[in-house]
N, CA, C and O of each residue as an XYZ file, in Angstrom:
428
protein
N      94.121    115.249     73.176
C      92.692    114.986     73.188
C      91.921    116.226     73.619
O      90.921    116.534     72.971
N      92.413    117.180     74.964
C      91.958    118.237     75.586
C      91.292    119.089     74.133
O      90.119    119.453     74.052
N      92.481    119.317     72.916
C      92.562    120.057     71.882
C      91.457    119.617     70.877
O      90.616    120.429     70.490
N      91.465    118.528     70.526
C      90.460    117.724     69.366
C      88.796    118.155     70.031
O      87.791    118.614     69.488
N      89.135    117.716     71.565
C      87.339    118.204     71.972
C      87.063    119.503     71.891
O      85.919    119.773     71.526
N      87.831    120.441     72.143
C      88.010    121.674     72.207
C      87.375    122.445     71.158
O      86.527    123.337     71.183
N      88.157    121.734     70.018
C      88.197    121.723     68.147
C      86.571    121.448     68.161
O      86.007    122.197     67.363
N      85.954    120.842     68.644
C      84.835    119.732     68.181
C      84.967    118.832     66.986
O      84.100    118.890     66.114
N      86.225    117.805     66.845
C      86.727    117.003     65.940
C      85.440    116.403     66.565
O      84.861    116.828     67.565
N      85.009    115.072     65.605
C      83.812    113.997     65.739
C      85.065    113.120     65.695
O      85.940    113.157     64.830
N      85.015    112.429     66.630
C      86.212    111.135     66.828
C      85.535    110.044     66.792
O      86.182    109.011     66.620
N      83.995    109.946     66.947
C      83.261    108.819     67.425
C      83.719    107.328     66.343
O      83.810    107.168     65.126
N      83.846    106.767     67.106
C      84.291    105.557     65.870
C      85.802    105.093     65.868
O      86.160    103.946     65.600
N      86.525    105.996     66.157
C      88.054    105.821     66.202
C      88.687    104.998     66.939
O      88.203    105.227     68.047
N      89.633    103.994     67.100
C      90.552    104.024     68.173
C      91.425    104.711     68.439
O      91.931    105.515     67.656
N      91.824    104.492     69.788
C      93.224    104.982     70.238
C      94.285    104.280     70.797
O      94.072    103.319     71.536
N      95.712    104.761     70.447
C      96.556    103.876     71.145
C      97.273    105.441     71.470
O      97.046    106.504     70.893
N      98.489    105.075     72.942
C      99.042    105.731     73.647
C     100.038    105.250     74.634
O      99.984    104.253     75.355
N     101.008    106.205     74.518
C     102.039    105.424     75.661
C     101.348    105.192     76.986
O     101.267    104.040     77.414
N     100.907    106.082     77.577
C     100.299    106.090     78.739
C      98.921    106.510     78.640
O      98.550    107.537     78.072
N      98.080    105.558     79.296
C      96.976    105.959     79.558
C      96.201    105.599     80.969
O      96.041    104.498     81.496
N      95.800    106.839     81.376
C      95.278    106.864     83.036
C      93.913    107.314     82.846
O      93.375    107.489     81.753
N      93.393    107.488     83.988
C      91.755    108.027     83.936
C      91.499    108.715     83.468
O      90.533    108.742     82.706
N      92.599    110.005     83.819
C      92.246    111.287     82.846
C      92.151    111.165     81.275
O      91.168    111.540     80.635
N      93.555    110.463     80.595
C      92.743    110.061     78.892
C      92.039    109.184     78.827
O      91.884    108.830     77.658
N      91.343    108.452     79.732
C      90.356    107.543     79.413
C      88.976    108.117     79.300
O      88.040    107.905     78.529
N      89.256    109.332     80.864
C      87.801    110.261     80.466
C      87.830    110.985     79.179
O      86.809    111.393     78.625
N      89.233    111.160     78.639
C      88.619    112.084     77.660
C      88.258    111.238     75.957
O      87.848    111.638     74.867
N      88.566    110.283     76.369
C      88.870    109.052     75.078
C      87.089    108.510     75.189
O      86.546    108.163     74.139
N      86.537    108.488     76.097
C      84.901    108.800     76.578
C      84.192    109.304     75.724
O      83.373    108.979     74.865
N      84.829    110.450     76.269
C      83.872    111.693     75.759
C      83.873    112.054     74.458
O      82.932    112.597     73.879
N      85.508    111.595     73.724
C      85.856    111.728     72.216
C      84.924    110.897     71.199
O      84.878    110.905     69.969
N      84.084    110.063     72.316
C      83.454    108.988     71.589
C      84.537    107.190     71.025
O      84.090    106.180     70.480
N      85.624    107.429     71.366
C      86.513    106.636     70.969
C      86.323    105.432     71.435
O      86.290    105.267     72.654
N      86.167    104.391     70.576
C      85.674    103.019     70.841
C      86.356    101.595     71.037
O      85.932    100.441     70.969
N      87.674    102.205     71.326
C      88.714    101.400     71.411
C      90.115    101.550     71.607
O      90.808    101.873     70.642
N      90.753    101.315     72.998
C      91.555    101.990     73.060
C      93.039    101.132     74.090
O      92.948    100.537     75.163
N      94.176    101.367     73.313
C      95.324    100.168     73.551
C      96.318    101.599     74.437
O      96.378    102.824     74.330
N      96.932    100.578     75.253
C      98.151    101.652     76.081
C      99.029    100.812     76.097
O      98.767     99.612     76.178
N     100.556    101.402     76.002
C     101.527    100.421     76.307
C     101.714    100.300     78.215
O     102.069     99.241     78.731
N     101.432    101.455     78.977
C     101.107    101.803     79.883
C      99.952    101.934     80.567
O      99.734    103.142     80.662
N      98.903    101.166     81.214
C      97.735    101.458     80.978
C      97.213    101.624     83.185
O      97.677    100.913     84.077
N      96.436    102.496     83.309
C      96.326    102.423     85.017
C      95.188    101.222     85.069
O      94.727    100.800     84.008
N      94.757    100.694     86.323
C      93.902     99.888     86.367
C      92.544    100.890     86.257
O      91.588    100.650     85.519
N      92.647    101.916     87.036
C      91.424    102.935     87.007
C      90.995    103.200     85.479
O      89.912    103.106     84.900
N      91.908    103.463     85.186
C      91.534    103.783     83.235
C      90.812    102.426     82.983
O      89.666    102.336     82.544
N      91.647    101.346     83.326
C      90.842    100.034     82.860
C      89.409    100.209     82.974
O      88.597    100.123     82.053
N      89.117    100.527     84.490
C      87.718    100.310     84.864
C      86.753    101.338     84.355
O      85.546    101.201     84.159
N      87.492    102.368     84.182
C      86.908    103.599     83.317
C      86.357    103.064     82.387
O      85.176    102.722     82.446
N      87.023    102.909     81.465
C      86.958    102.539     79.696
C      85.684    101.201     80.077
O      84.491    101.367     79.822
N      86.157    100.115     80.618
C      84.799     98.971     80.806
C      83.965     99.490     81.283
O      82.908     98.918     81.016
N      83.793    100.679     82.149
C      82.570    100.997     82.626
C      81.655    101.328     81.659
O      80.467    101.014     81.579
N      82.375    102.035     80.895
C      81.755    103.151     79.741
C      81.701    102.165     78.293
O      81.524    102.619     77.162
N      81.864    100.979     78.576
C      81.734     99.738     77.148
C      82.942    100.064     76.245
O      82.767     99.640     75.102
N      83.969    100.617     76.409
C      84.861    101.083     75.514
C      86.259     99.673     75.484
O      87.310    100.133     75.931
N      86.357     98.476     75.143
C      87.107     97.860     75.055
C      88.527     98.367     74.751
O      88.935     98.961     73.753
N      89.406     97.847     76.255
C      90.575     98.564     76.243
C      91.883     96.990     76.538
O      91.853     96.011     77.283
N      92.779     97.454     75.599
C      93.961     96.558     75.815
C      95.315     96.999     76.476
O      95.296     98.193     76.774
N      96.283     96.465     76.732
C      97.735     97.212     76.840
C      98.827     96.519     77.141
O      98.634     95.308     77.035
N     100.171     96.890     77.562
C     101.223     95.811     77.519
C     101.543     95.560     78.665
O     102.063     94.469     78.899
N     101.275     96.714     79.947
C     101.543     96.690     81.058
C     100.154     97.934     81.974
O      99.729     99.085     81.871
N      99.993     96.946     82.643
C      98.834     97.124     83.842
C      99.371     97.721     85.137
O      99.781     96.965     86.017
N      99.382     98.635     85.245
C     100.006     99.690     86.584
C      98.975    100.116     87.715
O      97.885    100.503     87.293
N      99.119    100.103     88.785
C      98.111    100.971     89.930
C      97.506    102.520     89.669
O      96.410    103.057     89.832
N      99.054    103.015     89.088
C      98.980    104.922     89.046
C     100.010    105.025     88.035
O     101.000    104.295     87.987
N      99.775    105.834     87.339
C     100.473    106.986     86.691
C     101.153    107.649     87.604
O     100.536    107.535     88.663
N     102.386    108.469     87.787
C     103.651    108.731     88.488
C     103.578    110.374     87.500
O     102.896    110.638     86.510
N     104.083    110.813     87.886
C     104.084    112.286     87.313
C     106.248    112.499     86.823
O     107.215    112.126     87.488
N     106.205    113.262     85.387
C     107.310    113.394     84.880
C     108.368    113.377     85.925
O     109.457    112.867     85.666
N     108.145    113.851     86.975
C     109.885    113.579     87.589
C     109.870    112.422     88.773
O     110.725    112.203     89.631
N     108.824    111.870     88.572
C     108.698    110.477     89.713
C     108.557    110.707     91.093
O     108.733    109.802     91.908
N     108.322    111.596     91.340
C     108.016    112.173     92.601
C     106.456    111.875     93.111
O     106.357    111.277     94.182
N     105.539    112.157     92.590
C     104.275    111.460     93.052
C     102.790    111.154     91.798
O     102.883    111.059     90.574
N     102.207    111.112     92.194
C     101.242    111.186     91.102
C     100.557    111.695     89.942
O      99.784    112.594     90.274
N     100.551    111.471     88.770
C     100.088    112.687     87.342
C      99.377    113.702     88.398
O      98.618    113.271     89.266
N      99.645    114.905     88.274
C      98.749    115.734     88.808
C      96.848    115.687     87.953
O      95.726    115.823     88.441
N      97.241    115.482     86.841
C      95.838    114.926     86.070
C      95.410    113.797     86.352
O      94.413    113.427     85.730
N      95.830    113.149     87.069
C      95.219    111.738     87.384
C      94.973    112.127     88.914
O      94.181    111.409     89.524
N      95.550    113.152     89.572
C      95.010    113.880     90.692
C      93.493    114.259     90.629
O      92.535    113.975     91.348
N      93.612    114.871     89.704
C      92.405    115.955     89.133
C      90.856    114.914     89.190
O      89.794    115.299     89.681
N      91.052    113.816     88.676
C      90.065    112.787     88.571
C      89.517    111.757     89.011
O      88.545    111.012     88.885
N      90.742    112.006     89.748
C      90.586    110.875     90.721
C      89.144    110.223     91.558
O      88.444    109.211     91.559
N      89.210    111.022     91.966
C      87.204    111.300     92.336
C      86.127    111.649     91.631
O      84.952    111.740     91.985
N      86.528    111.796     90.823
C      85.558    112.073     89.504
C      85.158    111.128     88.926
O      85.960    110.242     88.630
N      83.217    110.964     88.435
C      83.309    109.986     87.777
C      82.205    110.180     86.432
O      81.607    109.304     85.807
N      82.189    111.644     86.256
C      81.514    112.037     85.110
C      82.546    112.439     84.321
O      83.603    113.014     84.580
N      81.923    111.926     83.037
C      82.710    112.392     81.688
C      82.832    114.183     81.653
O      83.777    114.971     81.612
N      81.568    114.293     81.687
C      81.659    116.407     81.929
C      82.300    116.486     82.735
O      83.398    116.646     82.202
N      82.446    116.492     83.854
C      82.613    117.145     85.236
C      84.284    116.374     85.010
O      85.159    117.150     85.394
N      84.685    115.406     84.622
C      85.875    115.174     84.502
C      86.923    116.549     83.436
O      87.876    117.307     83.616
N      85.916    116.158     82.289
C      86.424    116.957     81.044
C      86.735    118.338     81.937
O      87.920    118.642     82.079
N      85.644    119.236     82.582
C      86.208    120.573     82.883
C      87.184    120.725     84.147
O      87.880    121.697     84.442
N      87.042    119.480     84.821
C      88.265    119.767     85.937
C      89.502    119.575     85.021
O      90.572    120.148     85.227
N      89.273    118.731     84.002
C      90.971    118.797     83.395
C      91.368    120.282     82.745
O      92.458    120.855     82.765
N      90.212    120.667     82.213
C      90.465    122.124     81.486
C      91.073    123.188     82.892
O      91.977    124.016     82.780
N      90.446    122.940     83.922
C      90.555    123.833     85.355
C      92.120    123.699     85.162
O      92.752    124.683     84.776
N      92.720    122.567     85.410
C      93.805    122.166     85.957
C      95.255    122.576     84.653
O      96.307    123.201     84.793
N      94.646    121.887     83.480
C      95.271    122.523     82.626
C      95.798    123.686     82.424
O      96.941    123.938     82.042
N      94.633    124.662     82.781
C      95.195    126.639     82.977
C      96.119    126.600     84.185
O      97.152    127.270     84.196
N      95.745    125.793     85.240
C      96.405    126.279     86.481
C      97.878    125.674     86.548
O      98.771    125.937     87.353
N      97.876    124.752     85.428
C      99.891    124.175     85.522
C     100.452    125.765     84.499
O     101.369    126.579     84.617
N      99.377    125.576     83.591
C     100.135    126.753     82.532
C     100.348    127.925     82.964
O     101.149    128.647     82.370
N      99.746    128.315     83.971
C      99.842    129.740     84.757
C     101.028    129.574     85.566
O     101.897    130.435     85.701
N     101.024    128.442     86.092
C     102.381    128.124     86.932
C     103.816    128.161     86.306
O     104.861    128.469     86.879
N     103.637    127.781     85.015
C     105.201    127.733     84.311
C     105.341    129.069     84.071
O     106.413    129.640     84.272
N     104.406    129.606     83.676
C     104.648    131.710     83.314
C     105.215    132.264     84.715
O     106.232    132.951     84.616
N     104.774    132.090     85.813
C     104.497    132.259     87.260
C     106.212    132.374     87.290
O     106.800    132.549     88.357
């Protein structure tokens, strides 16, 4: 999604489905304009995200948090947003955070 907004794809109108979805793709599923959106994985925060923002959201399983790839603690992107509750101000902390994992794997 980071890439499509990036692009300036016009998504408005689309749904989305996704294995996982947390605040962070919910902010960006927002901002994509995306009007509908299913997770097989879905956080409750994303829930409240997506209803906040009128975006009708479904899924197969309803979770507290997103867990980060080695199960150790939380998406670091669902870190990032946690407190966040603008679509902008979400969108560029993810871009922030994005450079700063990628700098880390070169690192």
């Amino acid at each position: 999604m980071m890439r499509f907004i990036a692009e300036g794809r016009d998504l408005s109108g689309y749904s989305a489905a996704d294995v996982i979805v947390g605040k962070a793709a919910a902010m960006l599923f927002v901002k994509a304009g995306i009007t509908a959106v299913h997770g097989k994985v879905t956080s409750t925060a994303a829930r409240d995200y997506l209803q906040q923002h009128g975006t009708p959201c479904t899924w197969d399983s309803l979770t507290e948090s997103i867990i980060n790839r080695t199960g150790t603690d939380i998406c670091p992107m669902e870190k990032t947003v946690a407190s966040i509750d603008g679509v902008e101000a979400g969108y560029q902390a993810l871009q922030a955070k994005l450079l700063e994992l990628r700098a880390a794997k070169r690192a």
